[in-house]
GUFI-499190 format. One record per atom (N, C-alpha, C, O): residue in one letter; chain; atom name; x, y, z. Coordinates in steps of 0.05 Angstrom, whole numbers, padded with zeros to 5 digits. Layout:
+------+-------+------+--------+--------+--------+
! resn ! chain ! name !      x !      y !      z !
+------+-------+------+--------+--------+--------+
!    A !     A !   CA !      X !      Y !      Z !
...
+------+-------+------+--------+--------+--------+
//
This chain:
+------+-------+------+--------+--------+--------+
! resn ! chain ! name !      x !      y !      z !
+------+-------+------+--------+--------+--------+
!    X !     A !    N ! -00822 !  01234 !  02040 !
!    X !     A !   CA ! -00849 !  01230 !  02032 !
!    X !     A !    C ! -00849 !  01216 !  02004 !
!    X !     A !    O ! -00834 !  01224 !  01986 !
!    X !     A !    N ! -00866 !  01196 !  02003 !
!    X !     A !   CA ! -00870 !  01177 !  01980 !
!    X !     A !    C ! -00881 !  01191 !  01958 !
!    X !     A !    O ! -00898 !  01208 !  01963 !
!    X !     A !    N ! -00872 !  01186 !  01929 !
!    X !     A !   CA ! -00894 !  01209 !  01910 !
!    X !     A !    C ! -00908 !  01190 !  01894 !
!    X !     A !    O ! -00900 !  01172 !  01879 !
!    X !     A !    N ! -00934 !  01200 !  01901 !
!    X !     A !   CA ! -00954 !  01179 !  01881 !
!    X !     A !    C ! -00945 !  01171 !  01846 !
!    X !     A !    O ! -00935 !  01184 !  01828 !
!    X !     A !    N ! -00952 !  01148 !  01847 !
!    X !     A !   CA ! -00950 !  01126 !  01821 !
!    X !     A !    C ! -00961 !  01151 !  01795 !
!    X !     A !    O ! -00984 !  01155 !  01786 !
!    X !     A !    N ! -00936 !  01163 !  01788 !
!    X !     A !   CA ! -00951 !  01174 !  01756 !
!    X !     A !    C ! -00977 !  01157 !  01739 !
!    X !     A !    O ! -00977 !  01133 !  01732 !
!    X !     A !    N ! -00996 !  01174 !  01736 !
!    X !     A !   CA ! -01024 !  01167 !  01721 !
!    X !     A !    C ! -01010 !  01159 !  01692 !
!    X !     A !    O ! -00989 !  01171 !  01690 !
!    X !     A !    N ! -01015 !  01144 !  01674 !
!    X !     A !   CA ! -01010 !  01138 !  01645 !
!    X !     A !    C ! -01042 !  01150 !  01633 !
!    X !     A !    O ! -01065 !  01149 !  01641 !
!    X !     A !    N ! -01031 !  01159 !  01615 !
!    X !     A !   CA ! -01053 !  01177 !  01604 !
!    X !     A !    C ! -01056 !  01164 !  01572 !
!    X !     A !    O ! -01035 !  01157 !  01561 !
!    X !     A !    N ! -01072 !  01162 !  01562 !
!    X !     A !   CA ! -01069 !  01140 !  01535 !
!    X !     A !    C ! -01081 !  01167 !  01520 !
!    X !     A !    O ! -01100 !  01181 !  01528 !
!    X !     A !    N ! -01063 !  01169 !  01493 !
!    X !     A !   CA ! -01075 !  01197 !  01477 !
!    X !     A !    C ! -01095 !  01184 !  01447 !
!    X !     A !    O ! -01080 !  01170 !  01432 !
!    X !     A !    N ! -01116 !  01185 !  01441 !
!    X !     A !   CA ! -01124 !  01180 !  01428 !
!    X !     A !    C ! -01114 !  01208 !  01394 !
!    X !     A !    O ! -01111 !  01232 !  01391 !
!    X !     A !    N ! -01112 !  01188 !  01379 !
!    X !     A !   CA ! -01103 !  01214 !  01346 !
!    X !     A !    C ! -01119 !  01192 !  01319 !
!    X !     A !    O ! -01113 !  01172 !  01306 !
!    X !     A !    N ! -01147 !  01217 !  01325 !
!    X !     A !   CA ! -01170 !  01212 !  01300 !
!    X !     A !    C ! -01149 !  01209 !  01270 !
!    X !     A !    O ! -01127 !  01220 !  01267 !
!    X !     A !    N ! -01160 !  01192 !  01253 !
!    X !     A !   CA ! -01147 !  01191 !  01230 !
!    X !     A !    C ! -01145 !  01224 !  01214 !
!    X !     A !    O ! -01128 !  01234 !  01199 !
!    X !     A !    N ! -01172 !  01236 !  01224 !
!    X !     A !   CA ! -01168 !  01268 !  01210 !
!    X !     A !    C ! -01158 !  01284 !  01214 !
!    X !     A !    O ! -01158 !  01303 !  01198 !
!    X !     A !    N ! -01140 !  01283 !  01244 !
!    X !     A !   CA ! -01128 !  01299 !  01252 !
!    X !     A !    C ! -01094 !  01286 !  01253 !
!    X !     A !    O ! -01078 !  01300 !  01264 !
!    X !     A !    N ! -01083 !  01256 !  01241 !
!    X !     A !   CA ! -01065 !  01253 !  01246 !
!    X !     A !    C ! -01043 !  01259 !  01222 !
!    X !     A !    O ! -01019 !  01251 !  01222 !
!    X !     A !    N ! -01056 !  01274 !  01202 !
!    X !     A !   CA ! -01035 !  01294 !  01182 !
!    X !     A !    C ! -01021 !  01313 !  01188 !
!    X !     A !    O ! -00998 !  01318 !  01181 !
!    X !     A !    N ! -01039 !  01328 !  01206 !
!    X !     A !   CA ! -01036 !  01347 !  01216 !
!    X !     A !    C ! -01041 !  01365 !  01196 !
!    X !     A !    O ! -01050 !  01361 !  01173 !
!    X !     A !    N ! -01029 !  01400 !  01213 !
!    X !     A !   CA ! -01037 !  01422 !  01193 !
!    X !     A !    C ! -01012 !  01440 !  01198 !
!    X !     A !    O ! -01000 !  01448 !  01218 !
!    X !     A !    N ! -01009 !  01443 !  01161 !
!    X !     A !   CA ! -00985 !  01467 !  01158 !
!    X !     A !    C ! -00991 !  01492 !  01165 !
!    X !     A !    O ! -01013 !  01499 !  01159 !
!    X !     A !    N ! -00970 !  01515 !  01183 !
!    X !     A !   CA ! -00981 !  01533 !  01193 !
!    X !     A !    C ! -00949 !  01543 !  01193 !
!    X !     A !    O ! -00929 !  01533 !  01203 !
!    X !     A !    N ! -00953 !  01564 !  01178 !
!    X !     A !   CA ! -00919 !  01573 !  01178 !
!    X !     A !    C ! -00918 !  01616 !  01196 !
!    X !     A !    O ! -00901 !  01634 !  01195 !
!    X !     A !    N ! -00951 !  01610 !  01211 !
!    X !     A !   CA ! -00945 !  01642 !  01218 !
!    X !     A !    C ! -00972 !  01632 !  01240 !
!    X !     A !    O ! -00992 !  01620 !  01234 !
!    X !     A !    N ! -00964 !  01642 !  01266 !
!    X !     A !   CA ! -00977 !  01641 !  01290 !
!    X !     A !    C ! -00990 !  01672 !  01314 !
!    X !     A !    O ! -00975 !  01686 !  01328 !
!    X !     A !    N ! -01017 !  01674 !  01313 !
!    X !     A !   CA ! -01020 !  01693 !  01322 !
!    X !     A !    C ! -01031 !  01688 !  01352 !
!    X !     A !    O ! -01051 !  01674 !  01356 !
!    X !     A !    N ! -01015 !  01700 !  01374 !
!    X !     A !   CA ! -01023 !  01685 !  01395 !
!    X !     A !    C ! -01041 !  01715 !  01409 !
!    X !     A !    O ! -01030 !  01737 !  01406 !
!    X !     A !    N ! -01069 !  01714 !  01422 !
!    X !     A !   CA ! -01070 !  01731 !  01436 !
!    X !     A !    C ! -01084 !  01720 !  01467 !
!    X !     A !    O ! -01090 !  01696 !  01471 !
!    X !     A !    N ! -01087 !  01740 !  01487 !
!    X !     A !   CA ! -01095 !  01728 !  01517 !
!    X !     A !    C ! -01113 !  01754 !  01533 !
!    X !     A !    O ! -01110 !  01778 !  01529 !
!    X !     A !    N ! -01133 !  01740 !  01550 !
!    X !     A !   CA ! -01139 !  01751 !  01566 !
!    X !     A !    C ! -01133 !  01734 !  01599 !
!    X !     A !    O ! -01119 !  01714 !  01602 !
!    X !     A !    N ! -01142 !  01745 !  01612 !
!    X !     A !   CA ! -01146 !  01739 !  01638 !
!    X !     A !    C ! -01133 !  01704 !  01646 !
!    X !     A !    O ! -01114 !  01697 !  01660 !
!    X !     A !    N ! -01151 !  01691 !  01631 !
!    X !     A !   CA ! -01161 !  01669 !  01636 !
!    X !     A !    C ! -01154 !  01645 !  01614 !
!    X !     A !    O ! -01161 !  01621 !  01613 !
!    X !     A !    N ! -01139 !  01660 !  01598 !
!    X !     A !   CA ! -01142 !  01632 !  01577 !
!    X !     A !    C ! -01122 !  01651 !  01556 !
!    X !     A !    O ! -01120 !  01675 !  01555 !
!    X !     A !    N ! -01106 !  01628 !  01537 !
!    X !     A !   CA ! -01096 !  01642 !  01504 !
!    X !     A !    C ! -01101 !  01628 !  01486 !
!    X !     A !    O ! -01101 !  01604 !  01489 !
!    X !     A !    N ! -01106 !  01639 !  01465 !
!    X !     A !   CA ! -01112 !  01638 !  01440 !
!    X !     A !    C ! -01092 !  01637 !  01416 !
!    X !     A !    O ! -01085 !  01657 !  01404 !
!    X !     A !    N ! -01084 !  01610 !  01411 !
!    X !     A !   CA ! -01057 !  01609 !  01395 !
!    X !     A !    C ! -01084 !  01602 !  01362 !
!    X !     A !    O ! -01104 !  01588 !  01362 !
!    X !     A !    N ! -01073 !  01616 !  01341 !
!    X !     A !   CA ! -01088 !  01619 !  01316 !
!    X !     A !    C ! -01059 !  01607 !  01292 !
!    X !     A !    O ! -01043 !  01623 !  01282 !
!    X !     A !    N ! -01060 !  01577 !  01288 !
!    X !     A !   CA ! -01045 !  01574 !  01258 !
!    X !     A !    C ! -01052 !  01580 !  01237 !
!    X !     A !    O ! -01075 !  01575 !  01229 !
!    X !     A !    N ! -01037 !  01590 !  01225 !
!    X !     A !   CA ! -01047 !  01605 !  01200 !
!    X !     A !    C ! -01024 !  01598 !  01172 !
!    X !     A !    O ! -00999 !  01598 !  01173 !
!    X !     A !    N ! -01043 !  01593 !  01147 !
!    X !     A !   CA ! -01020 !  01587 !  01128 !
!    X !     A !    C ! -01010 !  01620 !  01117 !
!    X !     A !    O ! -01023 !  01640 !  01120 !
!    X !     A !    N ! -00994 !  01618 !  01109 !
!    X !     A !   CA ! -00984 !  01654 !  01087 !
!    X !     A !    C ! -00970 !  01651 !  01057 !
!    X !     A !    O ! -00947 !  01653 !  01050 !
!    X !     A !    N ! -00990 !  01645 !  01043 !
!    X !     A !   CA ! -00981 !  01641 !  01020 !
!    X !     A !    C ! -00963 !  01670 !  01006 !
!    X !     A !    O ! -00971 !  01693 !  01009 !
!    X !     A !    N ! -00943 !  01665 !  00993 !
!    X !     A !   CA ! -00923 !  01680 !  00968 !
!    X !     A !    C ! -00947 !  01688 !  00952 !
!    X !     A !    O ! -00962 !  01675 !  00938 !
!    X !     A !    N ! -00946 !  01717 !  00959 !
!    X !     A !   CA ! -00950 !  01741 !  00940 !
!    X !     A !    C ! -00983 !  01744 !  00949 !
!    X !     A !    O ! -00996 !  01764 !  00942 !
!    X !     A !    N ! -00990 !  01729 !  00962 !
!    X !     A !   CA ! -01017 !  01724 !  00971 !
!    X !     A !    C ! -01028 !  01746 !  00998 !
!    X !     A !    O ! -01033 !  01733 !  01019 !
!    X !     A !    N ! -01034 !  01784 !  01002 !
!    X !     A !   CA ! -01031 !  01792 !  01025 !
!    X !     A !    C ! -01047 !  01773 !  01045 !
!    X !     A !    O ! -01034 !  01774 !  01066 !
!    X !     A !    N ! -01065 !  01760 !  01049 !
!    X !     A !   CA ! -01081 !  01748 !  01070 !
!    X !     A !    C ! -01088 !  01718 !  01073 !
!    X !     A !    O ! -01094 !  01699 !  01058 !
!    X !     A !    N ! -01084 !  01724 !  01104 !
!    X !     A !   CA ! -01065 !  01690 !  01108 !
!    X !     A !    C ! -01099 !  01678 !  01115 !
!    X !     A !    O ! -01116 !  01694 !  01120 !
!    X !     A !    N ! -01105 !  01649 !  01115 !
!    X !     A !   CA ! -01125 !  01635 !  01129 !
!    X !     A !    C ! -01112 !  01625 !  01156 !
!    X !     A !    O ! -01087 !  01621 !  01157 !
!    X !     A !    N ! -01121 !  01623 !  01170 !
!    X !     A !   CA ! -01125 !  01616 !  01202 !
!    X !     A !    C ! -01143 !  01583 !  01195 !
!    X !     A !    O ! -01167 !  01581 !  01190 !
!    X !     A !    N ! -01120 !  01558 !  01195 !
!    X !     A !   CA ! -01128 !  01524 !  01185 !
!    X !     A !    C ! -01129 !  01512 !  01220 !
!    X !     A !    O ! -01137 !  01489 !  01221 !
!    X !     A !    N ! -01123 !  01524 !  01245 !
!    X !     A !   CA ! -01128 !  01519 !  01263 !
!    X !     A !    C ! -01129 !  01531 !  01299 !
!    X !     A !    O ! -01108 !  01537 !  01310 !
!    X !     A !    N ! -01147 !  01533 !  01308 !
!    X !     A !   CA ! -01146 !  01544 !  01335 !
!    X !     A !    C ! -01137 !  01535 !  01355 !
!    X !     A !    O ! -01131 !  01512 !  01348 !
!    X !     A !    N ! -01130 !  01538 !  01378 !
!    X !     A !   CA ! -01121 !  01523 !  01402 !
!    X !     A !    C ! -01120 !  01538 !  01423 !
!    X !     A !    O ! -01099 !  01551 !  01427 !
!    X !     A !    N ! -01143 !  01540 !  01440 !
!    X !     A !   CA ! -01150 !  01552 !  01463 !
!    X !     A !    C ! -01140 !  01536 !  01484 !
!    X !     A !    O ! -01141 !  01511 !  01485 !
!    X !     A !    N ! -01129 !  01552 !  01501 !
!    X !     A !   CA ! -01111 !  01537 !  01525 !
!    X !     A !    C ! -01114 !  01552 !  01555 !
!    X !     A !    O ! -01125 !  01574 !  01552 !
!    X !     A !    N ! -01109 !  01546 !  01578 !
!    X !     A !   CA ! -01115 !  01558 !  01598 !
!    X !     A !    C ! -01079 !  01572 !  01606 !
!    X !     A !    O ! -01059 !  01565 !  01594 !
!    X !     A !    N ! -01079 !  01591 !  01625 !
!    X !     A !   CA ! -01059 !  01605 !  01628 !
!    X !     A !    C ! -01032 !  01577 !  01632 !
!    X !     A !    O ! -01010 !  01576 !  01621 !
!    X !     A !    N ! -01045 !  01558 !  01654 !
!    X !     A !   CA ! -01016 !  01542 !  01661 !
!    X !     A !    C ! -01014 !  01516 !  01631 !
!    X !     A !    O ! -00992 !  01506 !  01624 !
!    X !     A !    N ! -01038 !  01512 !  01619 !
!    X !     A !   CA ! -01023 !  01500 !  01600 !
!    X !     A !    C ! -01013 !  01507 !  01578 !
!    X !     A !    O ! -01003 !  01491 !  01562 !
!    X !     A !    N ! -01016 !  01540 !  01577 !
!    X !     A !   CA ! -00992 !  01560 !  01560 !
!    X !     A !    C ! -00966 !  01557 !  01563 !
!    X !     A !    O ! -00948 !  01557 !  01546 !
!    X !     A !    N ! -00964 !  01552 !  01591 !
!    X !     A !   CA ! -00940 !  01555 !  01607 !
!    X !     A !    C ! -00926 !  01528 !  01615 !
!    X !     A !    O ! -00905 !  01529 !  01628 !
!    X !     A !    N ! -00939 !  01502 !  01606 !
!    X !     A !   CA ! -00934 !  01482 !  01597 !
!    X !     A !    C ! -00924 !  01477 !  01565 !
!    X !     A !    O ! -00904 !  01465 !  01557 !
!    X !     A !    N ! -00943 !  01490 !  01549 !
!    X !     A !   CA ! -00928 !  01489 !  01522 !
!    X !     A !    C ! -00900 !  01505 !  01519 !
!    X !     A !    O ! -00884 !  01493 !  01504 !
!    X !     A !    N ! -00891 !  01530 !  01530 !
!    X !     A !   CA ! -00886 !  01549 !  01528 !
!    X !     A !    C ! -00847 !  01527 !  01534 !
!    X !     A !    O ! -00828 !  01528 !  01518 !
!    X !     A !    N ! -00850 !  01511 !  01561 !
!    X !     A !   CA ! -00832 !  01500 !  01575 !
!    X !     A !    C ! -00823 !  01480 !  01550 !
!    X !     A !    O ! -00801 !  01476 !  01540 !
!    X !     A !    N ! -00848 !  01468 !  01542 !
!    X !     A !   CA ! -00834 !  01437 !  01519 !
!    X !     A !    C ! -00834 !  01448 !  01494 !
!    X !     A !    O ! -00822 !  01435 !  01477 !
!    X !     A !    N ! -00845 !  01467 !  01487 !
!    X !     A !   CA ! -00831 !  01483 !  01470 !
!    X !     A !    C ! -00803 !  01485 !  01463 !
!    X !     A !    O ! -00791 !  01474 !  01445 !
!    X !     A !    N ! -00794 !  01502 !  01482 !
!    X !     A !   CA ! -00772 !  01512 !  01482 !
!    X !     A !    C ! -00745 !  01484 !  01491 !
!    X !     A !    O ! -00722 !  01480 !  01481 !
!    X !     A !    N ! -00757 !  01474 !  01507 !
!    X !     A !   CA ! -00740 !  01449 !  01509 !
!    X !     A !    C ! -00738 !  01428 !  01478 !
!    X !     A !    O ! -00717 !  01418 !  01470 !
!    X !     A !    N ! -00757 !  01426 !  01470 !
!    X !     A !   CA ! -00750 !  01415 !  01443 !
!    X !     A !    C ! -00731 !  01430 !  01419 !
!    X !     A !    O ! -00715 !  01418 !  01405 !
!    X !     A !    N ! -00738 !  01465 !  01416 !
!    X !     A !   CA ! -00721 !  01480 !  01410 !
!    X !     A !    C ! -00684 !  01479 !  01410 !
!    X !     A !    O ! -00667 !  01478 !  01393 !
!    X !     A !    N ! -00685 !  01480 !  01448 !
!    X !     A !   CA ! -00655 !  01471 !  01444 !
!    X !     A !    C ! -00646 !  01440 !  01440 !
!    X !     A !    O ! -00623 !  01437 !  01434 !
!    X !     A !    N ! -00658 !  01424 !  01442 !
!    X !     A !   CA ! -00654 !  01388 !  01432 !
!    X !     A !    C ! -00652 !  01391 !  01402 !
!    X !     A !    O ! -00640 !  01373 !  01390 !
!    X !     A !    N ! -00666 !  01417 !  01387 !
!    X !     A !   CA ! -00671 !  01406 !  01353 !
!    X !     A !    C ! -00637 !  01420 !  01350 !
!    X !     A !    O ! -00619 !  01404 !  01344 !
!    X !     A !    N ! -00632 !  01444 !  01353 !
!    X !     A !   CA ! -00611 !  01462 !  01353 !
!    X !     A !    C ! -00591 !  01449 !  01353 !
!    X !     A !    O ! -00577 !  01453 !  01334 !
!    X !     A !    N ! -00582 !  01425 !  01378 !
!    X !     A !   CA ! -00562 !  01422 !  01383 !
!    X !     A !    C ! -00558 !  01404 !  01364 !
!    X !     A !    O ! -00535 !  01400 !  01355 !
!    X !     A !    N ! -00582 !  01391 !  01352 !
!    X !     A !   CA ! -00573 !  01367 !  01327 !
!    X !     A !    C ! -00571 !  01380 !  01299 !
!    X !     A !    O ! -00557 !  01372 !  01281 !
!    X !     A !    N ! -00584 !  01398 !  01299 !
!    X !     A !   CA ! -00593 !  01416 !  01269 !
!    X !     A !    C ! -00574 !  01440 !  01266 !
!    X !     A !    O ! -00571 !  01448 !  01243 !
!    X !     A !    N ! -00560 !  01455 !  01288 !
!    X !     A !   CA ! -00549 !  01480 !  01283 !
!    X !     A !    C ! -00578 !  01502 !  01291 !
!    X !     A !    O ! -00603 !  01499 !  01287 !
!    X !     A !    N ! -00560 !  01527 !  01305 !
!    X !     A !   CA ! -00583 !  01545 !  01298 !
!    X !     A !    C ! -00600 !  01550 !  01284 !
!    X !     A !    O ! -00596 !  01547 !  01260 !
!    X !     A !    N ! -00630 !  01560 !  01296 !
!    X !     A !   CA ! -00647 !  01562 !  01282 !
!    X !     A !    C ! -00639 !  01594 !  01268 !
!    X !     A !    O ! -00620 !  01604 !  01281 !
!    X !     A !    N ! -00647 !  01608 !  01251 !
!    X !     A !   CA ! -00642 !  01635 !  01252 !
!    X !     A !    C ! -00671 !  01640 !  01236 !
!    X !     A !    O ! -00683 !  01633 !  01215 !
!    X !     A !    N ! -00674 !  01658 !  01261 !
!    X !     A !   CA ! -00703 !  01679 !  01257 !
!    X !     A !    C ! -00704 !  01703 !  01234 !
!    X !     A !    O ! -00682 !  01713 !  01229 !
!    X !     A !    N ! -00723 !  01711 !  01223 !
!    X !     A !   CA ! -00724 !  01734 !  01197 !
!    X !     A !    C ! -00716 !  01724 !  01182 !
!    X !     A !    O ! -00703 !  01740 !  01168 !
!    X !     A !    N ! -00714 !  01691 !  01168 !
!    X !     A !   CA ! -00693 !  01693 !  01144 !
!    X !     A !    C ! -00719 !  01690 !  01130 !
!    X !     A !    O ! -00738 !  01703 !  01137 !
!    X !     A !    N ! -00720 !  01667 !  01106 !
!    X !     A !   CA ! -00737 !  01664 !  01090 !
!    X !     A !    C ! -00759 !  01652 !  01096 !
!    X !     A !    O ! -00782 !  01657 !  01089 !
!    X !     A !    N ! -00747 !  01631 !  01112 !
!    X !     A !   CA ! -00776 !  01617 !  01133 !
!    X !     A !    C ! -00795 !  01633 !  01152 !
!    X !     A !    O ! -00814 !  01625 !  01165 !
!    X !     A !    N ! -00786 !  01657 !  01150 !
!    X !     A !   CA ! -00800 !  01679 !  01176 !
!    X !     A !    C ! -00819 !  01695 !  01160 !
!    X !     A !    O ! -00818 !  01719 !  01164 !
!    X !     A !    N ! -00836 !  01684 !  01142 !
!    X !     A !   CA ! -00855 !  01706 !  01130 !
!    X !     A !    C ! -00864 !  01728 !  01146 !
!    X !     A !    O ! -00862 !  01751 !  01139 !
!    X !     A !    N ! -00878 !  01720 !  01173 !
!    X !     A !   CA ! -00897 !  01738 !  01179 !
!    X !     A !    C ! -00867 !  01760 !  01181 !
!    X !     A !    O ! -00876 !  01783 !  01181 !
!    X !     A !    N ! -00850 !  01761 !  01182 !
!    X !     A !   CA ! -00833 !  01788 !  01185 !
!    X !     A !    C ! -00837 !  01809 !  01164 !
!    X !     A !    O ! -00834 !  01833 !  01168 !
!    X !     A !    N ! -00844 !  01795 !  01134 !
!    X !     A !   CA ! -00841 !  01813 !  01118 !
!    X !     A !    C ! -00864 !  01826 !  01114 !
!    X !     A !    O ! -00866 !  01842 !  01095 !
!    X !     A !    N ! -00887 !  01819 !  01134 !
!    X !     A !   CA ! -00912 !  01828 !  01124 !
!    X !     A !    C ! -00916 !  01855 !  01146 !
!    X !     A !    O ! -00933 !  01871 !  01143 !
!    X !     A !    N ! -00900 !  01857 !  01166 !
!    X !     A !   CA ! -00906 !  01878 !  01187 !
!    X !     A !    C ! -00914 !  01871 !  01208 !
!    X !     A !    O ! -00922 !  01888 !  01224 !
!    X !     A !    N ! -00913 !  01842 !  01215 !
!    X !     A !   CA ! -00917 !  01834 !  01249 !
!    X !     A !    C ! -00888 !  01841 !  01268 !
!    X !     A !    O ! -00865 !  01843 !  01259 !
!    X !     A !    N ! -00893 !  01842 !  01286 !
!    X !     A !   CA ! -00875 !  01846 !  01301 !
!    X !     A !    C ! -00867 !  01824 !  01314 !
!    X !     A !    O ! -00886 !  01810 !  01321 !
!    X !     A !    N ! -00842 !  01812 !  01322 !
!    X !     A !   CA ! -00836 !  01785 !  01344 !
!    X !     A !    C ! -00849 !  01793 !  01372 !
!    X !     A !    O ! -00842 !  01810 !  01388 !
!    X !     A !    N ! -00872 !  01775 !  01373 !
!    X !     A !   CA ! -00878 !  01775 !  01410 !
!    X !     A !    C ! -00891 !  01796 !  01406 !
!    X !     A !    O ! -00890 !  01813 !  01424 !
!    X !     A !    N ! -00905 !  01801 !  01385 !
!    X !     A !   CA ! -00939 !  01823 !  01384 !
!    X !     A !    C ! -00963 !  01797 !  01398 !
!    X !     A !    O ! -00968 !  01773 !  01392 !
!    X !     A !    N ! -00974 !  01816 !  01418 !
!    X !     A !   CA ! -01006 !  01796 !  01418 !
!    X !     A !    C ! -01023 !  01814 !  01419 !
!    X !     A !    O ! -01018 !  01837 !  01426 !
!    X !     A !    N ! -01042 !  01807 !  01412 !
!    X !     A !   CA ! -01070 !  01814 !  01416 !
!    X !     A !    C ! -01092 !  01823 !  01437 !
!    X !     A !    O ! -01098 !  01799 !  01440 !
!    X !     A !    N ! -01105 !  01833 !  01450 !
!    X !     A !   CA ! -01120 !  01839 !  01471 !
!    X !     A !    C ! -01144 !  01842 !  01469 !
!    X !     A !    O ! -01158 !  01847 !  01489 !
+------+-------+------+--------+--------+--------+
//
């Protein structure tokens, strides 16, 4: 069976959004139907973080990020060396989140 001609999809990136946004602590939570990934900055010595962006997603394109995620993970690794989790880059650890806490 023949598989249809992949669609080309052209991504448009507004000049306000092509800086992007620093977010060094991520709170993800889900119901049913959809998740709720929350970036958030965490400033030094600062207890409370701001939330600089939202990103509501449906369960399979969780599960799409979740895949190229992780596939870029091991591509950065193999050029960069392990990542290692809790060190100094891992704020939210020192504040009392837990790895793989969500919300409900």
């Amino acid at each position: 069976m023949q598989q249809p001609p992949k669609q080309q999809i052209t991504i448009d990136l507004p000049p306000e959004a092509a800086d992007g946004v620093y977010a060094n602590l991520t709170i993800i939570a889900h119901n049913a139907s959809e998740f709720v990934v929350d970036f958030a900055r965490l400033l030094p010595g600062v207890p409370k973080a701001k939330v600089h962006a939202r990103v509501v997603l449906t369960p399979a394109a969780a599960k799409g990020l979740h895949r190229s995620l992780g596939s870029n993970l091991e591509r950065f690794e193999k050029l960069h060396g392990e990542i290692k989790a809790g060190g100094p880059q891992d704020a939210a650890g020192q504040i009392g989140f837990q790895p793989g806490q969500t919300q409900e």
